[in-house]
C-alpha positions in Angstrom: 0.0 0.0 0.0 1.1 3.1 -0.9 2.0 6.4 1.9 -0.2 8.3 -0.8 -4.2 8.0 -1.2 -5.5 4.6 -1.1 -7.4 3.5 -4.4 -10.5 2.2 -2.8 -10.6 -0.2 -6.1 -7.2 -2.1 -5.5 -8.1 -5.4 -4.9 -5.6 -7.4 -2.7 -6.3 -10.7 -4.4 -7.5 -14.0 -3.1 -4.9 -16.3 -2.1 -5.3 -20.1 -1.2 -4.5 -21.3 1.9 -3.1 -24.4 3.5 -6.0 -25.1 5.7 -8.0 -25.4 2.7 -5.7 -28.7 1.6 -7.2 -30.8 5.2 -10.2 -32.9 4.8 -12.4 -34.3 7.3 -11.4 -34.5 10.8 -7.7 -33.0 9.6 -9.4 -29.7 10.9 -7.1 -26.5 11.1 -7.1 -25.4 14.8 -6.8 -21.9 15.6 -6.5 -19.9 19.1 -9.0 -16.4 17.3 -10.6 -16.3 14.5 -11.3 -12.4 13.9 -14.4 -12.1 10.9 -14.8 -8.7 9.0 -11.9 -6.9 8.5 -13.3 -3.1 9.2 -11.4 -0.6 11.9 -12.3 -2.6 14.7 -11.6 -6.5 13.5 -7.8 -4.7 12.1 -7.1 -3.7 15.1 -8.3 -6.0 17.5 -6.1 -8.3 15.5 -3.2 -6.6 15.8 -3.2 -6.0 19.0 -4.0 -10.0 20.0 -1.1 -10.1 17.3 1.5 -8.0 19.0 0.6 -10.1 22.6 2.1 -13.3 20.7 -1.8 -14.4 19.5 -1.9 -16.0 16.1 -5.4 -14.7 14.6 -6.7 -15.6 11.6 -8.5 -12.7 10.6 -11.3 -13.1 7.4 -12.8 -10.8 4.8 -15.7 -11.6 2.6 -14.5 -8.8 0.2 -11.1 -8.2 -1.4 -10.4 -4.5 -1.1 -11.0 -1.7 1.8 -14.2 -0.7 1.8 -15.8 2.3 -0.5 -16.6 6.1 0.6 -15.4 7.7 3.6 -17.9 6.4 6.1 -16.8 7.3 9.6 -14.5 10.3 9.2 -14.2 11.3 13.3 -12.0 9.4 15.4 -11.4 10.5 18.7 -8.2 11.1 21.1 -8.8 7.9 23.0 -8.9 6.0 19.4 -5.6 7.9 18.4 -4.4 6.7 21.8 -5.0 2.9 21.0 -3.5 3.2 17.9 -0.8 4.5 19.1 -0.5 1.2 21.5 -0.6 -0.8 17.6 2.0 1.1 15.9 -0.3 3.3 13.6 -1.6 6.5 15.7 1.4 8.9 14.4 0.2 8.1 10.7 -3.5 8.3 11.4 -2.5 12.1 12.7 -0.2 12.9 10.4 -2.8 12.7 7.4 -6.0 13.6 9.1 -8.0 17.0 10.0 -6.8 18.1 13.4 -10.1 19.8 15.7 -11.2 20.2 18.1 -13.6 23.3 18.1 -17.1 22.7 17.0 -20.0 25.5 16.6 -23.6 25.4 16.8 -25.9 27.8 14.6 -29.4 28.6 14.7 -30.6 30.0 11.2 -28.0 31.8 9.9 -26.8 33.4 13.4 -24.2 31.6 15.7 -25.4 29.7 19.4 -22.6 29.0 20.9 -19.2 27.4 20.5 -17.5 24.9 22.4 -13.6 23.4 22.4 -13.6 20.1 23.6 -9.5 20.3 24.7 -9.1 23.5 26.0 -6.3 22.5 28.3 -3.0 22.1 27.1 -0.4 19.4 28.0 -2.0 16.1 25.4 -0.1 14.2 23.0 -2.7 13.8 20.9 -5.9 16.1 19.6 -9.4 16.0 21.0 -11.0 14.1 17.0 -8.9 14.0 13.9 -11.1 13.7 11.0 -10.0 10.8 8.3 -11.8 8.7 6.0 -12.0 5.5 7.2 -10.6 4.0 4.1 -7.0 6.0 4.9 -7.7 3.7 8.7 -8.3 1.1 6.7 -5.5 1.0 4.6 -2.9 1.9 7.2 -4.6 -0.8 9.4 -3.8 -3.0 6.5 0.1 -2.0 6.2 0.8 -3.0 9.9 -0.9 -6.0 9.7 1.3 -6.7 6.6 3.8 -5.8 9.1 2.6 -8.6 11.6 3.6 -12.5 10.4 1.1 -14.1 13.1 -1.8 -12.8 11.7 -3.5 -14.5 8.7 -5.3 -11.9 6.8 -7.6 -13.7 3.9 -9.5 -12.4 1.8 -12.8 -13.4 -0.1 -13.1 -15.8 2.6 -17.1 -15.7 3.7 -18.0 -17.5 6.7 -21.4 -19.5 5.6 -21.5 -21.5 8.4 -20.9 -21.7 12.3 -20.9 -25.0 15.0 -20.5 -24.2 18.4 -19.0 -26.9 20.1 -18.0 -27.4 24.1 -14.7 -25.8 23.7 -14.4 -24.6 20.4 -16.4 -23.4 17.9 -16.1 -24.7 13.9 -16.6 -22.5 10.8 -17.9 -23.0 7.4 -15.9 -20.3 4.9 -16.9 -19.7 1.7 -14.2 -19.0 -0.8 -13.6 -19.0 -4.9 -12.0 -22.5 -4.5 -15.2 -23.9 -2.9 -15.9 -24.3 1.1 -13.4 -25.6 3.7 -13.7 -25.4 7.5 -11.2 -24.0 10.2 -11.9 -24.4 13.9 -11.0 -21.3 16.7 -10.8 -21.6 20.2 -12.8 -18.3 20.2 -14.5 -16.3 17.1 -14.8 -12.7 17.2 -17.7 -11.0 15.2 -16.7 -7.8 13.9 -18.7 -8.0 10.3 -20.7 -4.7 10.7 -24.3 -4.0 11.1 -25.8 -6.4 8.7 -23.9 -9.5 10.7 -24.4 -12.8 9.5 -22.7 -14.6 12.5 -25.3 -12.7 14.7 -27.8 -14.3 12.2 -26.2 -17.7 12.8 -26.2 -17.5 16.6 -30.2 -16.8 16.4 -29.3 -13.0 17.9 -31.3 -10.0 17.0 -31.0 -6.2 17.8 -33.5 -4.4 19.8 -34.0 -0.5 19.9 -35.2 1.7 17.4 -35.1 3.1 14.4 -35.7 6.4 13.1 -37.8 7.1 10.1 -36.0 10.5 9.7 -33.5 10.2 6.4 -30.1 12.0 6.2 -28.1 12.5 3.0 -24.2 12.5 3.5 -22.5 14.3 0.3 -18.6 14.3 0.5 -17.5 16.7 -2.1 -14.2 18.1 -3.2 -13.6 22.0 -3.7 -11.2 24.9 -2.7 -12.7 26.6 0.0 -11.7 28.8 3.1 -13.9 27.1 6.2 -12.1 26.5 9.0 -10.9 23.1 10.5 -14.1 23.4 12.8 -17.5 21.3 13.7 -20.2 23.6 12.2 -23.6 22.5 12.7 -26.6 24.2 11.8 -30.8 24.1 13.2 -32.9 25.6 10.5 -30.3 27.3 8.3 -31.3 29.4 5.3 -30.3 27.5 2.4 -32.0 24.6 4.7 -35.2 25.6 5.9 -36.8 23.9 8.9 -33.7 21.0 9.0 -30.3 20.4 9.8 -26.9 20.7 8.5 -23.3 19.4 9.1 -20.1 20.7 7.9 -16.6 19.0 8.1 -13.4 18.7 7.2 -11.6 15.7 5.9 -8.1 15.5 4.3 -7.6 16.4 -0.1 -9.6 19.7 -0.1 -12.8 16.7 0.9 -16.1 18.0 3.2 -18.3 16.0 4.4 -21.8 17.5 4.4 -24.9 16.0 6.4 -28.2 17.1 5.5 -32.1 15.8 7.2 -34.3 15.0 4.9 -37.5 14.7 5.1 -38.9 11.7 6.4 -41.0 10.7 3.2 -38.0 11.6 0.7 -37.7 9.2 -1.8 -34.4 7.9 -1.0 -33.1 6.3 -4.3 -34.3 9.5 -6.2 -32.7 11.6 -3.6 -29.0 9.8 -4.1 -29.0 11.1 -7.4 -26.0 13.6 -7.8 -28.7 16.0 -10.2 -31.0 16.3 -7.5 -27.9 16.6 -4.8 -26.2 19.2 -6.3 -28.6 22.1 -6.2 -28.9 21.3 -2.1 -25.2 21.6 -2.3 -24.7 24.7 -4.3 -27.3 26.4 -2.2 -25.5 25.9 1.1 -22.1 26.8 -0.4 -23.3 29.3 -2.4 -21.7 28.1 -5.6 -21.5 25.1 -7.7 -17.5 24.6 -8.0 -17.3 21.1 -6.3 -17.0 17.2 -7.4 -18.6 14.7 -5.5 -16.5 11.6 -3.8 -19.4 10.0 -2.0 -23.1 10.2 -2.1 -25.0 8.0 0.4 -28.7 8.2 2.8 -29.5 6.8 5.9 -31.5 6.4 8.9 -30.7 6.4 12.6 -30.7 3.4 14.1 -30.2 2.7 17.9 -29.7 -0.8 18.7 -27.7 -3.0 20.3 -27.7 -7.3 21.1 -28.8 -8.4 24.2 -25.6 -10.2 25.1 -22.3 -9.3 22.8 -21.0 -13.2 24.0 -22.5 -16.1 22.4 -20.6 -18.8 24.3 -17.2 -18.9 22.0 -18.6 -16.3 19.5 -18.0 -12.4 20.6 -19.5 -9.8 18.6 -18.0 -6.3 19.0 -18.3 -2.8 16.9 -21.4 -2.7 14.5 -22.4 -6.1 14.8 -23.2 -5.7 18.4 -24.6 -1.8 18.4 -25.9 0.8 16.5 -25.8 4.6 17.2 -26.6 7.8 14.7 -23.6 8.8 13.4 -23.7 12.1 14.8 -21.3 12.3 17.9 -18.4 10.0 16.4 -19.9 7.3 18.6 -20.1 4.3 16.1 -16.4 3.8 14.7 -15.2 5.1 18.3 -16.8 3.0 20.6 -16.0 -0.1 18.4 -12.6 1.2 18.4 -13.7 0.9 23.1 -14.8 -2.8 22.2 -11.1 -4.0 20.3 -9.1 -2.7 22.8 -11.3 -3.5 26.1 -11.5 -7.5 24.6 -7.8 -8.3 23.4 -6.2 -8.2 26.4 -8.6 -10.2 28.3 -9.1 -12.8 25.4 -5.5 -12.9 25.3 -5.1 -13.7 29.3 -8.1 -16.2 29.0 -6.6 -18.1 26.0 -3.1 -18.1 28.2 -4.7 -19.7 30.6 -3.9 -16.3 33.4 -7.1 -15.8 33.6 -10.5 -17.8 34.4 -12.7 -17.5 30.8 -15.3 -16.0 32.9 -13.1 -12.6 32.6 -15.0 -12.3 28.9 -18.0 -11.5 30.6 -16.9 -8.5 32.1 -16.3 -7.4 28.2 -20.2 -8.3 27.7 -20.7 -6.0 31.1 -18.7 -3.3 30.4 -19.1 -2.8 26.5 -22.8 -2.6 27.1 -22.9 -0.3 29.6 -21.3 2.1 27.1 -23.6 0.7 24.0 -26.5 1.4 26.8 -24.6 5.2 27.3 -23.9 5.9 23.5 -27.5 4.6 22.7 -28.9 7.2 25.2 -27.1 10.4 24.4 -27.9 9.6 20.6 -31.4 8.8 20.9 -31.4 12.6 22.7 -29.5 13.9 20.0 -32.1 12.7 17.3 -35.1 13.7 19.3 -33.7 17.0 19.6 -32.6 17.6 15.9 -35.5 15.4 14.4 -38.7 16.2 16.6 -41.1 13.0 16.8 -43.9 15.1 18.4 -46.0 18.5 18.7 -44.4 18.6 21.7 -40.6 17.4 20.9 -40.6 20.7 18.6 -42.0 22.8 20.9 -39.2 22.0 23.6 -36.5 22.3 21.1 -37.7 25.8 19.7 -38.0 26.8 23.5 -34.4 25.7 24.1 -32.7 27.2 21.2 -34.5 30.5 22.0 -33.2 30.3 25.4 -29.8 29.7 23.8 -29.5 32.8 22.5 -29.6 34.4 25.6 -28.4 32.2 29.1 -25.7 29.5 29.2 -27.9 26.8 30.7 -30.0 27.1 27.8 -26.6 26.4 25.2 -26.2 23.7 27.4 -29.6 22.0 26.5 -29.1 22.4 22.8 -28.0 19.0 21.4 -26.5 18.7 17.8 -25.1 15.4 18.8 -22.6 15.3 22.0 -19.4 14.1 21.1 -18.0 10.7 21.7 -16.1 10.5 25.4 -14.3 7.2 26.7 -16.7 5.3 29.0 -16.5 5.0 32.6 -16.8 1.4 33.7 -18.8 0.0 36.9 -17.8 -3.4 37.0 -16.3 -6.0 39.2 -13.0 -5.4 38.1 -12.7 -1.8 39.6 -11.8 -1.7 43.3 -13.4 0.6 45.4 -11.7 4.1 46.5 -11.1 2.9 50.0 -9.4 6.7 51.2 -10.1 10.7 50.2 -9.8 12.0 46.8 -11.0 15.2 45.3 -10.2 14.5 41.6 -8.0 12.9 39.2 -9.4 9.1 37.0 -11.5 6.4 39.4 -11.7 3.1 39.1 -13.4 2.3 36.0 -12.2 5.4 33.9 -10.0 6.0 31.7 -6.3 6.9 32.1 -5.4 11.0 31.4 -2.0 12.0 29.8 0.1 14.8 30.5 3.8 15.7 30.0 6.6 14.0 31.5 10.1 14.3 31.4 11.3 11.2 30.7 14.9 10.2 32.3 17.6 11.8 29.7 15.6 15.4 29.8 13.5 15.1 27.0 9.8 16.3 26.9 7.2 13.4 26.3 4.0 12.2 27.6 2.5 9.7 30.0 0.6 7.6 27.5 4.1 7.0 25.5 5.7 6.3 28.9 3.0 3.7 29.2 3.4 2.0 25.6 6.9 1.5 26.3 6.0 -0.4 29.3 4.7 -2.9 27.9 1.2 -4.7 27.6 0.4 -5.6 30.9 -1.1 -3.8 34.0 1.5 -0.8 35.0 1.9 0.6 38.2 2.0 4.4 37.6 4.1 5.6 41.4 4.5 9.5 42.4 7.1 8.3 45.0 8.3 9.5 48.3 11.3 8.0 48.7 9.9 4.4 49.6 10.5 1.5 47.3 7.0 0.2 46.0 6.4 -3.2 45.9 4.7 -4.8 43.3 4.2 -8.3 41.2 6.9 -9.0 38.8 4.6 -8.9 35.6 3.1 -5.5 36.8 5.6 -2.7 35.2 6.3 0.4 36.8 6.3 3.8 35.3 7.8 6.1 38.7 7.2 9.7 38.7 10.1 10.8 41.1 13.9 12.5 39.9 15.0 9.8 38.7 12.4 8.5 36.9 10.1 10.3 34.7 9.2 14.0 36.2 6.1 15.8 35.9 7.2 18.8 33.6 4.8 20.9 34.1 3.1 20.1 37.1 0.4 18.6 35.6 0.2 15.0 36.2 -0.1 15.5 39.9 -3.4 17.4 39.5 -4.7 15.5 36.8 -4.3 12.9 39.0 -5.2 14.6 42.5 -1.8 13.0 43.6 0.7 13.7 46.3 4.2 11.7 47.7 2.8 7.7 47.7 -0.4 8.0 45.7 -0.3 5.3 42.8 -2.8 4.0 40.4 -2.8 0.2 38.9 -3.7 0.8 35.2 -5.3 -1.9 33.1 -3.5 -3.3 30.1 -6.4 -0.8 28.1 -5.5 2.7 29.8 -8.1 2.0 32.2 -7.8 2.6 36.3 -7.9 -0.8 38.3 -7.6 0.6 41.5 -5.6 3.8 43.4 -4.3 4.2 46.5 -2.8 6.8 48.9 -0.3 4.4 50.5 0.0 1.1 48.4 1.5 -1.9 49.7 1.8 -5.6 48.2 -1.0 -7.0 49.5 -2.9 -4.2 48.4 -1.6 -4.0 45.0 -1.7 -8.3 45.1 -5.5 -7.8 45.8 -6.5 -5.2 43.3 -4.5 -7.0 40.2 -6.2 -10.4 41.1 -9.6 -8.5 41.5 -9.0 -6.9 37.6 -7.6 -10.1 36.3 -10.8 -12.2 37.3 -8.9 -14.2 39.7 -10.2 -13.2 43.2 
């Protein structure tokens, strides 16, 4: 693959492989079997990859997928992908931002800047079309020898056994069948392994209809979220603008309800909506598409060995970057568990706290968009009568800006699970158990200026003890790593880290292999530290 554009139409080629040459009980044998090879089953592979998992990871199709589809990924996605190798690229070509504003008609609400503090490796979104993810997903796990990546390989069929589960994959050379300790389903909202495990989605969907136009053109806008309630070359919808990389904008606009929508792809009957909005008609269109939103999610995302993660397990409206992101949430909250489960370090019950914790955010992401599209698209008399209210209160008091909802942006979930332990002493800030880790700068031994979350990649891929030290040695299990903030460690440069983390002389936090807080303490000792790590391994 090229550093340049990726063609969207180079096909990678279907290659025979040897597990196709057994027959009959000569079954291949596999540890993961990863199916749909989108943003999330990439990188969930790679990171089982890069913790010595060999995955076999299968795509019904032969090239990256078409259009630019999710464009917004956030600063905790940038963060995992920095963990697999790939986060400096995905920044280096995206749309940094992380302003958005909010218009009513043609006259500005509010604005907001979701990073306004300093002192963060990486931005609050980038925007990128997912086919650049794809692609560079694609390079490292060309990168990667243990993983298996096939293409045109179509799973038709799946037998769940006691302690495996067999597959049926369809491929231009006929069926064969490979077997996997564990299968993970990450083939998108239309799953067919959620078909085959007799799952369905429950929730709702919305009979509102959006176009999304990407078009290329020369323009001036700034690298800002602008989104717009009733605009003038709108009237009585809504609007999105955006960035993307190439002189590309992405463009969002409601439709009604009733709009045809094959009639309404067509780029005649686009363009005029276009040209009215930018005022001109100097543009060419990259992607055309329509959809609905649709809130739904499984009941259970574990089918005894089959997991189903990103799109095949939930739905959200696109608006919020909460789709792509929080699939992004399911890769890296299952492959370190999966990979302690199939090494035998942990009990295989630890997968269920993936089922608990993943849909407690599906339940969260579901929430705040199904408030987003009742406020942009009004279901009732009343609905519209609340949201004129509220943007007429915007105009004038803050608490009414803060009711207006053009789709809140994706955050990283705060878990309340079994594998948090409880704050046993007095804190006034900084990440609890269950949340996610915050960066700052660090001076890292040498004098250089760097950041917490590189400090924690270098670590390793365990759980880390992060220690502000006071001049006592802090004991700890030999596979827990230890990042110490002292002067001979790594040094809070700016002062940051110790309020960001409401820490003084002692205070440590055990971090999960993910980022996440396992526990904190004031004062830790080994027991205490002993008891946490077996409490967020599944082992207590």
């Amino acid at each position: 693959m090229s550093q340049g554009t990726p063609d969207t139409r180079t096909r990678f080629g279907y290659h025979r492989h040897a597990d196709q040459d057994r027959v009959g009980a000569d079954t291949a044998m596999h540890p993961v079997v990863v199916v749909g090879a989108g943003p999330v089953g990439l990188s969930l592979a790679i990171d089982l990859a890069q913790r010595g998992q060999p995955v076999v990871l299968l795509d019904d199709a032969d090239r990256i997928g078409e259009g630019s589809r999710a464009i917004c990924f956030s600063k905790r996605s940038l963060e995992f992908w920095d963990r697999l190798g790939v986060g400096q690229r995905m920044v280096d070509k995206g749309v940094v931002w992380q302003v958005g504003k909010i218009f009513h008609g043609a006259s500005l609400l509010y604005q907001f800047d979701l990073l306004p503090e300093q002192g963060h490796k990486r931005p609050a979104f980038i925007n990128l079309q997912q086919f650049y993810a794809e692609a560079y997903l694609v390079d490292r796990v060309d990168e990667l020898p243990t993983i298996s990546l096939r293409w045109r390989n179509k799973v038709v069929g799946l037998e769940q056994r006691n302690d495996h589960v067999i597959l049926s994959i369809e491929t231009p050379d006929g069926v064969y069948r490979i077997g996997a300790s564990y299968v993970v389903a990450c083939d998108g909202a239309r799953s067919s392994l959620r078909q085959m495990v007799g799952a369905e989605f429950a929730g709702q969907v919305f009979e509102d209809q959006f176009l999304i136009a990407d078009v290329r053109m020369t323009a001036e806008f700034p690298t800002e979220r602008w989104f717009w309630f009733d605009p003038p070359f709108h009237a009585g919808r809504s609007a999105l603008l955006h960035k993307q990389p190439d002189d590309v904008w992405r463009i969002d606009l409601q439709l009604d309800r009733n709009a045809d929508p094959v009639a309404e792809k067509h780029p005649e009957n686009v363009r005029p909506r276009i040209a009215r909005m930018l005022g001109h008609d100097q543009f060419d269109f990259e992607w055309i598409s329509l959809y609905k939103f649709q809130c739904r999610r499984m009941a259970r995302f574990l089918h005894g060995r089959v997991v189903f993660a990103g799109d095949a397990a939930h739905q959200v409206s696109p608006f919020g970057a909460r789709g792509a992101n929080s699939g992004l949430e399911d890769a890296e909250n299952l492959g370190w568990k999966l990979d302690r489960v199939l090494r035998k370090a942990s009990p295989e019950t630890l997968l269920e706290s993936y089922h608990v914790e993943r849909s407690q955010a599906a339940d969260e992401n579901i929430r705040e968009s199904t408030r987003s599209t009742d406020f942009m698209a009004p279901n009732s008399r009343y609905e519209a009568r609340l949201r004129k209210a509220v943007l007429a209160l915007a105009k004038e008091t803050e608490f009414g800006k803060r009711m207006v909802n053009g789709g809140r942006l994706s955050v990283p979930s705060t878990y309340q699970t079994s594998l948090s332990s409880e704050d046993g002493e007095d804190w006034r800030g900084g990440p609890r158990p269950g949340a996610s880790m915050l960066d700052a700068p660090v001076t890292v031994p040498g004098g250089e200026v760097g950041y917490l979350t590189d400090a924690f990649v270098k670590a390793g891929r365990g759980f880390t003890l992060l220690a502000f030290a006071n001049g006592e040695a802090v004991e700890r299990p030999a596979d827990v790593a230890l990042i110490t903030i002292d002067a001979h460690g790594f040094a809070d440069a700016a002062g940051l880290l110790a309020a960001r983390y409401d820490a003084r002389p002692g205070t440590a936090y055990l971090l999960r292999p993910d980022g996440y807080v396992a526990a904190r303490f004031r004062h830790p000792t080994r027991a205490a530290v002993d008891a946490a790590l077996a409490r967020a391994t599944g082992n207590n």
